[in-house]
N, C-alpha and C positions, 0 to 999 in steps of 0.2 A: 346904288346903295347895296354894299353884299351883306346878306342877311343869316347867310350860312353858319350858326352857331358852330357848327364841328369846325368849318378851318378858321373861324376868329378866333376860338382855342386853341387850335394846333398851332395859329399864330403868337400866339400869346405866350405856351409852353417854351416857343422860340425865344421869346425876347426876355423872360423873368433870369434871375441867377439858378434857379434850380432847375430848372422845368415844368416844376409845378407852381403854377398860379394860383394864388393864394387870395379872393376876392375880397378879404378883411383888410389884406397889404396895403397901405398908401401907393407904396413905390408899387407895387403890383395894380392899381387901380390906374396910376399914374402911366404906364406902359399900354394899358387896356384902351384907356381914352386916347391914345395918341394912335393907335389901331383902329378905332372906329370913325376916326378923323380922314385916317386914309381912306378907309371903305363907303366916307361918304356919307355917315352918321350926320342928322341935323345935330344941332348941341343941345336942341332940348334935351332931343330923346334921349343923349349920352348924361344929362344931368340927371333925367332922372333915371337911368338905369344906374347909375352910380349913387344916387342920395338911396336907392332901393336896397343897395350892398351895403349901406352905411347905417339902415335903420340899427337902432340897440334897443332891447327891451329890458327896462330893471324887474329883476325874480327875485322869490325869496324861496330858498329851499327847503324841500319840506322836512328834512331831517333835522338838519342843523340849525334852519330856522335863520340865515344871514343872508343877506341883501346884497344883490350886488348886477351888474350890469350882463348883457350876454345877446350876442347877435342872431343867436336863435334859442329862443324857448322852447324846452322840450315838458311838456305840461304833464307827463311820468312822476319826474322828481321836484317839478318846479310851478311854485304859484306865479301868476302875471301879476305884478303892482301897477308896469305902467308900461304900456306899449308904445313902441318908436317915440323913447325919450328923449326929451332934450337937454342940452350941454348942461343948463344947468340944473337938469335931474340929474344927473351923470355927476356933477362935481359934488352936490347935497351926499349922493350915498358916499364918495370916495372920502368926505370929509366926516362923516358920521364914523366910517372904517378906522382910520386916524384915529378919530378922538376916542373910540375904543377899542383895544386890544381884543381882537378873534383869538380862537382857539390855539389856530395857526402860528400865531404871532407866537404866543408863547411858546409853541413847541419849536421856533423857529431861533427862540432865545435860550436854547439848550443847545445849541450847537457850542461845542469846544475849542473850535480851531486858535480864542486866541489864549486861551489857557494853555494851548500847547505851544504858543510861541514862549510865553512866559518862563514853561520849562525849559526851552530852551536856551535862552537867555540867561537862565539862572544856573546852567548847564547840569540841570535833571536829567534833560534828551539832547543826545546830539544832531546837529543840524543835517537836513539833507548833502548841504553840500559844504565846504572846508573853505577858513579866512575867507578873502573875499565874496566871494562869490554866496556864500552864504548868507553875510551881511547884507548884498547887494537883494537877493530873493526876500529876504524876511522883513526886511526893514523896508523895501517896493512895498510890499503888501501892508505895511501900515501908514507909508505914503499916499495909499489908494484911499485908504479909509479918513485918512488927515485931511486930504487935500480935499475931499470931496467935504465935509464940514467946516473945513478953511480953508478954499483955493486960495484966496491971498496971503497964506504963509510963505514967506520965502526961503531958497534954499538955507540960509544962514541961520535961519530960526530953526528951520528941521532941525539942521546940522547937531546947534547947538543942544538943540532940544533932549536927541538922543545920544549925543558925544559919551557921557558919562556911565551910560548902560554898558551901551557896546566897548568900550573902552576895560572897565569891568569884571565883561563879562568871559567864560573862558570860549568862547566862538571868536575872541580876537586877539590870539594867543599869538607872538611871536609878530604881529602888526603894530606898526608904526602909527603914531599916532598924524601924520601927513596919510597914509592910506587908510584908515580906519573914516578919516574927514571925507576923503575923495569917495570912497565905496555909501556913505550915506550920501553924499552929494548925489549918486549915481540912482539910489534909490528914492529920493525924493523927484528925481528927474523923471522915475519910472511911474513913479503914482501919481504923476500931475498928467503925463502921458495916457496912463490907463483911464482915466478918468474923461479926457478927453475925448479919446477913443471911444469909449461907450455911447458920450452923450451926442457927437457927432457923428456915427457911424448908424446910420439910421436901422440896419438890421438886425442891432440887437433889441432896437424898440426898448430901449432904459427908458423909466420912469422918471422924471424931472424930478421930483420931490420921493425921494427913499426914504421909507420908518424902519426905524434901528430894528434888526443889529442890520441891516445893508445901508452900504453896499459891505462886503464883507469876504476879506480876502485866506486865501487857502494857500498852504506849501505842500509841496508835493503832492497834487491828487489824483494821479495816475500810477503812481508808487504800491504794486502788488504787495510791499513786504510792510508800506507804511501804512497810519493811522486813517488820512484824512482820505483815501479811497474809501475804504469802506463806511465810512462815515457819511459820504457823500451820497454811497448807493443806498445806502440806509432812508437816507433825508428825502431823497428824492424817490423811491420806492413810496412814501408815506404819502407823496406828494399825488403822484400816480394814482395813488388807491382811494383817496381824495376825489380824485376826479373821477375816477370812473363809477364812483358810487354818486356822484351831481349829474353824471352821466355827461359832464362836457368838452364833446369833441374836441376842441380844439388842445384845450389845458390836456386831455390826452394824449392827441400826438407832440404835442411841444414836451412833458415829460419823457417820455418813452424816447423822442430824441437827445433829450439833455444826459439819458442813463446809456443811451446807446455810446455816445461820444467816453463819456466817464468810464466806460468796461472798453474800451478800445483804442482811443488813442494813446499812444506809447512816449511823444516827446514833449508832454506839457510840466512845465516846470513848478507853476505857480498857475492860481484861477482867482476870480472874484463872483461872491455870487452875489445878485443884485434883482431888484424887484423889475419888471418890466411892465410895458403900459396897460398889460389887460389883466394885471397883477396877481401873473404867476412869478416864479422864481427862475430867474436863469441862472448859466454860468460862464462867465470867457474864459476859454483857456489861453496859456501863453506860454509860450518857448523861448526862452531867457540867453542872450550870449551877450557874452561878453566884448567882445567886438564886431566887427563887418568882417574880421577874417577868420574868426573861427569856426571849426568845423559844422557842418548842418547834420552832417551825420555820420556815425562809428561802424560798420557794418561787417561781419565775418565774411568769409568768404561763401559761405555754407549758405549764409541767408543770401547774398548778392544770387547767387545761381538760383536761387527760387523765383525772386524777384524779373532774374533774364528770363527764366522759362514762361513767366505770363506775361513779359514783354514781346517776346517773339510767338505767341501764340495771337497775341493783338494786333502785330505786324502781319503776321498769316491769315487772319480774319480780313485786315483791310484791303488785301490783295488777292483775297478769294484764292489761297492756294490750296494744295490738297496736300490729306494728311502725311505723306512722305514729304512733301516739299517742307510740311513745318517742323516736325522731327530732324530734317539734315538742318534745319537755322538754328534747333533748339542746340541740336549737337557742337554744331560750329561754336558756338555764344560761348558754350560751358567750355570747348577744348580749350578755346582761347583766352578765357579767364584761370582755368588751370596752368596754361602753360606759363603763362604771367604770371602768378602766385610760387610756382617750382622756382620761377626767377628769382622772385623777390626772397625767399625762404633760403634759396644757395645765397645770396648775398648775404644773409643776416651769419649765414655758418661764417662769411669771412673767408680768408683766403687760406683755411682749413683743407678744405675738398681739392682743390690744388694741388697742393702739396701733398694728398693722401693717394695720388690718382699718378704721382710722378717720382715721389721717395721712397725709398724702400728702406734705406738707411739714411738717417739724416747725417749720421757723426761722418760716415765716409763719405756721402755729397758734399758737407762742410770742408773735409780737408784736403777733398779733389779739387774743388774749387776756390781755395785761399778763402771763405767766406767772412773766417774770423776778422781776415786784414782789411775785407769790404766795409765791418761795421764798424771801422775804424776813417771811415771817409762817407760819413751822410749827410744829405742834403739837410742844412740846419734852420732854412728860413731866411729872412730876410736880414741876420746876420753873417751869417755865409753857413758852407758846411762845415762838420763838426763832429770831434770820435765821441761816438756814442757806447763803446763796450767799455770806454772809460766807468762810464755813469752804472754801467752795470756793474761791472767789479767792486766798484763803491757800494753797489747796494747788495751783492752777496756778503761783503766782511760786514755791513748794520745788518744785514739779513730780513730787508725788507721788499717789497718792490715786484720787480721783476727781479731782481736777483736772488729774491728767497724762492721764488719760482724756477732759476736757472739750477740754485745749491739743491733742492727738493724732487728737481728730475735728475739730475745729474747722480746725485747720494743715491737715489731709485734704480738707476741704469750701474751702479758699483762701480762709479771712476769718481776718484778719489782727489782731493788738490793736490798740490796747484792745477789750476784747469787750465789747457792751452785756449788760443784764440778760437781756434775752431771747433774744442768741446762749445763753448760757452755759445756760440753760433750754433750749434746745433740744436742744443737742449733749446734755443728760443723757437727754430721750426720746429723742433720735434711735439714743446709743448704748441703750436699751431697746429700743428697736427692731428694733436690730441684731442682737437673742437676749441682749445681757449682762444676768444674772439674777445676778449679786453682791448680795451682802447690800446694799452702800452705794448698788448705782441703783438697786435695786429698791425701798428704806427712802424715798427721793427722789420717786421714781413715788407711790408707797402712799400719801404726807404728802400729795402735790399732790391724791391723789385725796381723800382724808381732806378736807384744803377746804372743794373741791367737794360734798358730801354733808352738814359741817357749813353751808355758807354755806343750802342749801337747805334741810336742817331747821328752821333757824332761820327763816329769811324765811318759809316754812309756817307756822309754830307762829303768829308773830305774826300773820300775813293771817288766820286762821281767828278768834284772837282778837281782833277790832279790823276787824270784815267795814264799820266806817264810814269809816275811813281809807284816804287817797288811794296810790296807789303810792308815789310819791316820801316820803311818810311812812312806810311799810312798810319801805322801804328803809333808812330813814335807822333807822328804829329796829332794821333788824336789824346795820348798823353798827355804831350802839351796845353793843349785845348783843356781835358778834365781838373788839369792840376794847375788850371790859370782862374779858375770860378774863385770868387770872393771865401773868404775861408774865415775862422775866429783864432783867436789868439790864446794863449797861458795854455794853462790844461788842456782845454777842450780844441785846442789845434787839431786837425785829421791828420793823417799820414798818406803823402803822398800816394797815391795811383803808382803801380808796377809794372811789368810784363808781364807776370805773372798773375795778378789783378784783372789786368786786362785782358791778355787772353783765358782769363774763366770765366768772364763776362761777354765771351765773343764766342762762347762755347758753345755746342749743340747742346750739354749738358745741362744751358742755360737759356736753352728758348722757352720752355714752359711759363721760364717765372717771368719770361718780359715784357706780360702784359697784366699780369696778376697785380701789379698795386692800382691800374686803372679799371680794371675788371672792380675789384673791391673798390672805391672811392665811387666809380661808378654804375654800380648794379642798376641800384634802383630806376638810374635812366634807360639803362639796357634795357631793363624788363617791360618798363611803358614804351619804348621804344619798338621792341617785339608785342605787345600787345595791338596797338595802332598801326603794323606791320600787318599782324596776323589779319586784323577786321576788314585793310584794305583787300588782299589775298585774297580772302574767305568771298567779298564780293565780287571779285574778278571772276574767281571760280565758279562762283553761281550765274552770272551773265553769259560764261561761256555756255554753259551745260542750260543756260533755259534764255536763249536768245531771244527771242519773242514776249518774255511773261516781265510786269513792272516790279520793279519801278525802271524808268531809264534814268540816265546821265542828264543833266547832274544833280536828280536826288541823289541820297548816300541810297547804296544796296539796302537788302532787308536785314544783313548781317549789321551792319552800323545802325539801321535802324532801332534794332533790337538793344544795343545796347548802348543805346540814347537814352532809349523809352527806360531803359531799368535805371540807367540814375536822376532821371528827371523822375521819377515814381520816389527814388530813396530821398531824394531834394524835396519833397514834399511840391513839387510843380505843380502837378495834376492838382493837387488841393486848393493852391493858388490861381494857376489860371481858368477854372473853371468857376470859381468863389461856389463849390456847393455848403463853405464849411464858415462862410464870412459872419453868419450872426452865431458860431461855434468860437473862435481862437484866431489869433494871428503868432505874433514874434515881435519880443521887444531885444531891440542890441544896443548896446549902452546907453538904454534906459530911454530909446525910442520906439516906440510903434510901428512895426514897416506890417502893415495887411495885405491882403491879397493884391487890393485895387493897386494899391505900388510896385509889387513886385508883377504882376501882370502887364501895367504898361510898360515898364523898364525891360521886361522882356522883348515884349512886340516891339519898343521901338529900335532898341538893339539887333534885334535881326531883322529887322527890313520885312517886319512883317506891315504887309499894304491892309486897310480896312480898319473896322472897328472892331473893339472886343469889347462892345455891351450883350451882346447875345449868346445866349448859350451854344450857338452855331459857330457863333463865332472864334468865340474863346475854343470849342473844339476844330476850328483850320489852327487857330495859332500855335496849339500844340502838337498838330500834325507838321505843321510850317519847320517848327522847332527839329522835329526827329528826325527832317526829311532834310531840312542846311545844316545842322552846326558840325563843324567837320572838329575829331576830334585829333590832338594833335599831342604830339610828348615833345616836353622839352624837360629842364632840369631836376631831378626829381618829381614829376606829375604828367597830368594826362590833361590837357587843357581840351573846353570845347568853344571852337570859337566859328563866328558868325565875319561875312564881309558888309560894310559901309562905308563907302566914297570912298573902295579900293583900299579900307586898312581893314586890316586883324582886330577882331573886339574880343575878349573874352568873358564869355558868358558863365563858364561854368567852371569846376577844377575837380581833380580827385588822385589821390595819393594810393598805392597800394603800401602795406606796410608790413612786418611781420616780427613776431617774438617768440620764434623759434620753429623746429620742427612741425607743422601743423597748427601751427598759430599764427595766421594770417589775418590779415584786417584789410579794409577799403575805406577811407575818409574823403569824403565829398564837402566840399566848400564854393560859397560865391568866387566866380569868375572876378577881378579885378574891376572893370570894366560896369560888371552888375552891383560891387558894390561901388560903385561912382556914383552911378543913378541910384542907386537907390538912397543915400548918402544927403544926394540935394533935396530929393523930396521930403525927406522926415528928418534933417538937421537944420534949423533954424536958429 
């Protein structure tokens, strides 16, 4: 029998979600006894060291003079009525409480939150968020409150219940009365959910029987510009000051926690606050999406590089490097998110910088190269190809379009009409050149370069096929070849391909632009392409230069590590699979529940991670397990991170770089595919 109180605690800090053992906890008490089992405890003695945790004494305090239950008397502020009380001394006071309204109560019925739904319904105040999504947050929160005074409302009664408000009101401006049904469908789905959530999720410790106004739901309270933060920190301040003048520990640290989370956490959409069983006041928070595929999070680039630098400071701790070795991972992390962001930023310019890096005159590159007669033969789609300078000429005489933009540089540059073919080709690079990156001159640019890239494939194919044939028959037969593609009819016919066409598409004059419409259509994969390029690199490089020092093959290097760790921190991972924040918030997506405990196992079992993840040891391998496999990977637009199981590709995680404009870059992190499968089965019923 091991009697060592230090390591049955040290045991114990192991096995709780937080690491503090909390001996008031059921589920902590419940983790306790299955450790003194192992160590060989008789079950007396575990009975009564546990009825020992369990005694409750009812006090009355001496200020306020209210009665109420408490695990330990502090004889300062508090008279003893009755020591180690029983259940049903415990329910007498809770029903005495009930049948009369404290102080508390009343000040607790001063709260605003739904007078300010009101206004906004009534569109006094506008809503946190716009159409749906709106409806979907405000109207949850008074599904929470509904459902929990009528769970057996069903969706149709909501529905109907609230149709006529919302419908109404100006929050559902420009929606369909089919969407306007489906988005309360959605939030009635969510308050039967949140509801659920509470009372099954044992650590928020909800009180079975709530006295009004809870349970009691909030929009935006994390919101620095909105109402309902400050409001909250107000309420819960009161709450605090409350306790530390009854002087009871514990309502102290559970306040001081519930104000910590409210001044800090940044993605809570909506909250409920609600009584819990030692009847203090909590709060859940929740983070609201719309589906399983939308983003988890928006991030600059600015912030991402902070985020790396204390992921590769964490990578450096675990490997005991020294302070040079973490400064060259810190440095690697940032080049390499820089040089991906340069990518993604030249892409958004469009195929501008091109053309600025190779023209020097557009009008006389136009008419060296026949360009004008080129955009008289583009590729049209799946009806064939098609003269496109038709379309333009048409829109300089309405003087709309791209052709008011052709007539407004062209009248700028002082040539005057009629304009030849190769003005009119010019002025569309030129204004490319200019930075206009519009759909219509950039589609113009792309076709011309498209051409160029087909004229050349083809004239290859055949000179490699036909190595006995003279130029000028190469030529001619790749004519052939260009001017046998499916084509359109009436007007918008093309005009034949020439010698002259074609040899300025087979030009030296014309290598730049031969790969500029794929360049542009495909940036964005270039750039995650060279990202996941760079981070393999970056660890080769470090293996060479520190042969000996870990990680080996086949963890990823500390450079992948590193910027694992930073987007599983912006994913909210860490929050997840640790559960320090489970009787804090979780994440509803279409108006289901996914908490930590989901998204933690759907993690571990997706990557083949081996063990358990009830211990806080544990849950810390799984998310070393995580930084250390998922290899990350570019395919079409995005940066995927994916895990192997029975020899396939799972994908775990995703992330977009994105940009709008010069120094306005973004990173959007989203569930892997794969994680929202699983997670999908769990909480869609």
């Amino acid at each position: 029998m091991i009697t060592d109180f230090d390591k049955i605690v040290k045991e114990w800090s192991y096995r709780v979600h937080n690491s503090k053992p909390n001996p008031q906890n059921s589920t902590h008490q419940y983790q306790l006894t299955q450790i003194l089992v192992e160590y060989g405890w008789p079950y007396q003695a575990i009975d009564e060291l546990i009825q020992n945790l369990n005694e409750i004494d009812i006090v009355k305090n001496k200020k306020s003079g209210n009665v109420y239950p408490v695990r330990t008397h502090n004889p300062d502020t508090q008279d003893l009525i009755k020591k180690d009380a029983s259940k049903d001394d415990i329910e007498k006071v809770k029903k005495d409480k009930d049948d009369k309204p404290s102080g508390s109560d009343k000040e607790d019925n001063k709260l605003n939150f739904k007078q300010d739904r009101d206004k906004i319904v009534k569109g006094l105040v506008s809503p946190p968020g716009t159409g749906g999504s709106a409806i979907g947050e405000m109207y949850g929160g008074i599904s929470v409150e509904e459902s929990y005074s009528n769970p057996n409302m069903t969706e149709e009664q909501f529905v109907d219940k609230h149709f006529e408000d919302v419908r109404n009101s100006p929050m559902s401006k420009g929606m369909s009365d089919k969407d306007i049904r489906k988005w309360l469908a959605i939030a009635h789905r969510t308050g039967q959910n949140e509801i659920k959530e509470l009372k099954n999720n044992k650590k928020y410790r909800f009180e079975e029987k709530q006295n009004p106004p809870y349970p009691l739901a909030v929009m935006d309270p994390v919101n620095d510009k909105a109402n309902s933060k400050q409001q909250l920190i107000d309420f819960f301040d009161e709450k605090l000051e409350q306790a530390k003048k009854d002087n009871n520990q514990e309502a102290i640290k559970h306040y001081e926690r519930q104000l910590r989370f409210i001044k800090s956490r940044k993605d809570s959409d909506t909250g409920v606050l609600y009584e819990t069983e030692e009847g203090e006041i909590g709060f859940k928070h929740t983070s609201n999406k719309k589906s399983f595929t939308d983003p988890v999070f928006n991030s600059t680039i600015v912030a991402r590089g902070a985020v790396m630098k204390t992921a590769s400071e964490n990578v450096s701790t675990t490997y005991d490097y020294t302070p040079e070795q973490q400064k060259q991972i810190s440095k690697n992390i940032e080049d390499v998110t820089n040089r991906g962001a340069k990518l993604v930023e030249r892409a958004g310019l469009g195929p501008g910088e091109a053309i600025r890096q190779n023209i020097e005159d557009e009008r006389d590159f136009s008419k060296r190269n026949k360009v004008g007669k080129l955009f008289k033969n583009f590729d049209g789609g799946m009806q064939g190809r098609k003269n496109y300078l038709i379309d333009i000429q048409n829109e300089i005489e309405s003087n709309k379009g791209v052709g008011k933009k052709v007539k407004d540089y062209l009248d700028e540059k002082g040539i005057e009409p009629p304009y030849t073919e190769d003005d009119i080709a010019a002025a569309v690079i030129g204004i490319a050149k200019a930075g206009d990156n519009t759909g219509a001159i950039r589609k113009l640019v792309v076709k011309l370069s498209d051409n160029v890239k087909k004229s050349r494939e083809v004239y290859e194919r055949i000179k490699s096929q036909n190595p006995d044939k003279s130029d000028d028959e190469i030529k001619q037969m790749t004519l052939d070849t260009l001017n046998g593609y499916k084509t359109r009819e009436g007007n918008d016919s093309p005009e034949k391909f020439d010698i002259d066409t074609l040899e300025g598409m087979l030009s030296e004059d014309m290598d730049w632009i031969e790969n500029v419409g794929a360049e542009t259509r495909d940036a964005m994969n270039v750039a995650h392409k060279q990202i996941v390029g760079d981070l393999d690199e970056s660890d080769k490089k470090w293996r060479e230069d520190n042969p000996d020092t870990p990680p080996s093959p086949p963890d990823n290097g500390p450079n992948t590590q590193s910027y694992i760790a930073a987007y599983m921190k912006q994913m909210h991972w860490d929050r997840y699979i640790y559960g320090d924040e489970e009787d804090i918030g979780d994440m509803s997506i279409d108006g289901y529940n996914v908490n930590s405990q989901t998204i933690r196992e759907c993690l571990a079992d997706l990557s083949g991670f081996e063990g358990s993840v009830d211990s806080s040891e544990d849950r810390q391998k799984l998310f070393s397990h995580l930084r250390k496999t998922l290899r990350p990977d570019s395919e079409s637009g995005s940066i995927s991170f994916n895990s192997q199981k029975d020899n396939k590709s799972i994908e775990i995680g995703k992330e977009q770089y994105r940009t709008k404009g010069v120094g306005n870059n973004s990173v959007l992190g989203n569930f892997g595919k794969d994680l929202q499968k699983c997670m999908k089965g769990k909480v869609v019923k």
